[in-house]
Every structure is written in structure tokens, then in C-alpha cells.
C-alpha positions as CSV (number, residue, x, y, z in Angstrom):
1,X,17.1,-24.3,5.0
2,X,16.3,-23.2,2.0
3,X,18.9,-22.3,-1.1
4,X,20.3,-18.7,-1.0
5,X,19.1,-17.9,-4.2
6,X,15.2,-18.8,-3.4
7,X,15.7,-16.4,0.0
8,X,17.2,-13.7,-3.1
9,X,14.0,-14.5,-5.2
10,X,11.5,-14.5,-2.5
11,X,13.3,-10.9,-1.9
12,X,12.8,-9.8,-4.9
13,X,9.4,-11.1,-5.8
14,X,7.8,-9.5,-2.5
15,X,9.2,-6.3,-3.2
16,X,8.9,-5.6,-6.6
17,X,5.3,-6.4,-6.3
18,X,5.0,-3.4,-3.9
19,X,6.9,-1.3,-6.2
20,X,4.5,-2.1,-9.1
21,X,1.7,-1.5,-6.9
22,X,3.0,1.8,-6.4
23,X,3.9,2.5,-10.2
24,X,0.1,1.4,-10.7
25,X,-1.3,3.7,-8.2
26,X,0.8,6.6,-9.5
27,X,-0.6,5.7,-13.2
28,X,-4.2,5.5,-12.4
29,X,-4.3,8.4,-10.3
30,X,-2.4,11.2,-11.3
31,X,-1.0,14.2,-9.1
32,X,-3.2,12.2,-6.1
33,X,-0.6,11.5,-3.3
34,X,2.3,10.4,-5.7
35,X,4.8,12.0,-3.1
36,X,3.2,8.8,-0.9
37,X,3.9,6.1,-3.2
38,X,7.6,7.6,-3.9
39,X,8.1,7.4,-0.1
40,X,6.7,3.5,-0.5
41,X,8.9,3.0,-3.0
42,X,12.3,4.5,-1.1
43,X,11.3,2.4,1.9
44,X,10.9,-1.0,-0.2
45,X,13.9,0.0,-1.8
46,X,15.7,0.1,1.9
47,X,14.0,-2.9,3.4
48,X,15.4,-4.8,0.2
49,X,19.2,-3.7,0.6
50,X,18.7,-4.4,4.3
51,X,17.5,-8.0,4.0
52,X,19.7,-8.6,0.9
53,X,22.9,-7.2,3.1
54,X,21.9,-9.1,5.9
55,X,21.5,-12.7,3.4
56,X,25.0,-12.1,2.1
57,X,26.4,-11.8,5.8
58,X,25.0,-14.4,7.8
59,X,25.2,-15.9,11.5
60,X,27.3,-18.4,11.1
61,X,26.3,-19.7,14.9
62,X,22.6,-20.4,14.2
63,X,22.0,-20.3,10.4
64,X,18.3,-21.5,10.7
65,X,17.2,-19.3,12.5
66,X,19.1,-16.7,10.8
67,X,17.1,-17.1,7.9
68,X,14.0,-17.5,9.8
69,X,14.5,-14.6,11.1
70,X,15.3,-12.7,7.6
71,X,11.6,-14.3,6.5
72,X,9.7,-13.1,8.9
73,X,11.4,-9.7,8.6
74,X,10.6,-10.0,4.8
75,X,6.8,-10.9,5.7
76,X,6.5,-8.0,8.0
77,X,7.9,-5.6,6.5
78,X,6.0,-6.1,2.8
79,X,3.0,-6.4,4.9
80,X,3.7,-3.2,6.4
81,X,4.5,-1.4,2.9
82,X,1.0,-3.2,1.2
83,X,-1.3,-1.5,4.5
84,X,0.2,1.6,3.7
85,X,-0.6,1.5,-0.5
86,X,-4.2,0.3,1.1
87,X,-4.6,3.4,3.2
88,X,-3.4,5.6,0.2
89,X,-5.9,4.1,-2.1
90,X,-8.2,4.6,0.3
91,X,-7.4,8.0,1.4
92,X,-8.0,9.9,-2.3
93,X,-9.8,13.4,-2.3
């Protein structure tokens, strides 16, 4: 298993790579769907008190696959959040 504070830091990392993403979008294309990336950013925002509430309350039955399980939430949902900055950018008028 790995330490609680790399699960923290993968959290983080993920995250505030799609937030920057979104902050870069915003900058490079002004007053073009910046109402998108906010949403983005509310819903990384979300996903990381979720995963960071669950972390700090865990299964004490089956901690593996606790975690496991908080990963591949983590993986799915930033994948989820980087196809939708994809479709944004590739959505401008």
C-alpha cells in the first residue's frame, strides 16, 4: 500500500494539472467558453474533496483495496475532466 501522503500527492498532482489546464485555456482564449472551464474547474474541485474525504476515512476491513479503489476513481475521474478540456479546445467558434 502505498503511504497516505503519496495517495494526497498523487491527488493533488492530477488535479491541479486539470485546473491549470483550465486556467491556460481561459488565458489563451478569451471570452471563448470560459463558463466551460469554470464548470471544469468546480467539478475537479469536487472530485478532489471527495477522494481526499474518502482517504482520510478509510475501510478499515479491506484497506487495499480501499485505496485501489480511490486510484482508479482518481484515474477515471481526471481522465474524464482532460476529455472534456479536449472537446472544449476543440469545440471553439
Amino acid at each position: 500500500m502505498a503511504n497516505l501522503r503519496v495517495v494526497k500527492k498523487d491527488i493533488d498532482f492530477l488535479l491541479t494539472e486539470v485546473v491549470s489546464d483550465c486556467w491556460t485555456f481561459i488565458y489563451t482564449n478569451p471570452n471563448k467558453k470560459s463558463e466551460d472551464a469554470i464548470d471544469i474547474i468546480s467539478d475537479a474541485v469536487e472530485l478532489r474533496n471527495d477522494l481526499y474525504s474518502r482517504v482520510n476515512h478509510p475501510d478499515k476491513n479491506n484497506v487495499r483495496a480501499f485505496y485501489k479503489a480511490v486510484n482508479q476513481d482518481l484515474l477515471k475521474g481526471a481522465d474524464a475532466l482532460f476529455v472534456r478540456i479536449s472537446h472544449m479546445g476543440t469545440h471553439i467558434v
